[in-house]
C-alpha positions as CSV (number, residue, x, y, z in Angstrom):
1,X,-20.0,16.7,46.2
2,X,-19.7,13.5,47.6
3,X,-17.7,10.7,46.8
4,X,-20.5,8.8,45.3
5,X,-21.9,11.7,43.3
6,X,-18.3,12.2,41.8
7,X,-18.3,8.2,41.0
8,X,-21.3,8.2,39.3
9,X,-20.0,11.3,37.3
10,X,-17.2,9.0,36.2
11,X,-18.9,6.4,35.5
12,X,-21.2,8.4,33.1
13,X,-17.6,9.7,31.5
14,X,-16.5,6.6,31.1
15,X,-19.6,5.1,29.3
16,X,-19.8,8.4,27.0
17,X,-15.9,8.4,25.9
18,X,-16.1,4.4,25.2
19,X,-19.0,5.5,22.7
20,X,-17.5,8.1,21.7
21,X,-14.3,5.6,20.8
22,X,-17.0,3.1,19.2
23,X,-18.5,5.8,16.8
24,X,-14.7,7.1,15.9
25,X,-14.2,3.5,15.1
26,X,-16.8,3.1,13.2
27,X,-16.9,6.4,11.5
28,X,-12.8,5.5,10.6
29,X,-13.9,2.1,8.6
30,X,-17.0,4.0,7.2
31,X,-14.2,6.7,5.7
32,X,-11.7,3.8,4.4
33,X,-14.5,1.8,2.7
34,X,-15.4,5.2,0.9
35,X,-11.9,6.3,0.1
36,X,-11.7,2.7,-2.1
37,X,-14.9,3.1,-3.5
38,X,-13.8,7.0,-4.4
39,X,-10.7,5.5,-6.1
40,X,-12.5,2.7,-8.1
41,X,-14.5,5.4,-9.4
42,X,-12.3,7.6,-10.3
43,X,-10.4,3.9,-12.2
44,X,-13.8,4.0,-14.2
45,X,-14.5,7.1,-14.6
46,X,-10.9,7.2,-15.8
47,X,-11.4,4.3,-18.4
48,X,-14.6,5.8,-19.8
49,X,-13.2,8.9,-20.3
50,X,-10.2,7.3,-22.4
51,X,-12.8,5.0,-24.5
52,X,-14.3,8.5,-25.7
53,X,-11.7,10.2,-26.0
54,X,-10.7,7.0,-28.8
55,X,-14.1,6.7,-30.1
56,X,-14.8,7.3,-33.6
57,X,-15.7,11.2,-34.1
58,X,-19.0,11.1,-36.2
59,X,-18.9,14.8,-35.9
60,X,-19.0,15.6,-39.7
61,X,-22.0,13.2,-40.4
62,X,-25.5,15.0,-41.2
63,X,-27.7,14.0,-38.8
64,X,-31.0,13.2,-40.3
65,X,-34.4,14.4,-39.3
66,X,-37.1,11.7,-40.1
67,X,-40.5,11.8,-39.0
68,X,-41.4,9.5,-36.8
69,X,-42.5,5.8,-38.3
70,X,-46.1,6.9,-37.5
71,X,-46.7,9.6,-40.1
């Protein structure tokens, strides 16, 4: 090969690791933003689970079949 074949080979290198480094980068932030979402959600999910677990348990009331107003 000649030299200028084996620059334009590194050249191409070059370009396609700096991309690479841009989409890691990117991909990185992507991951962190979805790690805080993941533990605000599990915050809420934490919270709802607590407010039923202290809701009133109506378990012992009949539960009434009406017709429907129409009939």
């Amino acid at each position: 090969m000649n030299e200028q074949t084996l620059s334009q080979r590194l050249e191409k290198l070059e370009s396609q690791v700096a991309f690479q480094e841009d989409t890691i980068d990117q991909l990185n932030k992507l991951i962190a933003e979805q790690n805080q979402e993941l533990a605000l959600f599990k915050r809420h999910l934490k919270l709802l689970a607590q407010r039923i677990d202290q809701a009133p348990d109506h378990s012992d009331e009949q539960v009434v079949d009406e017709p429907p107003p129409h009939y």
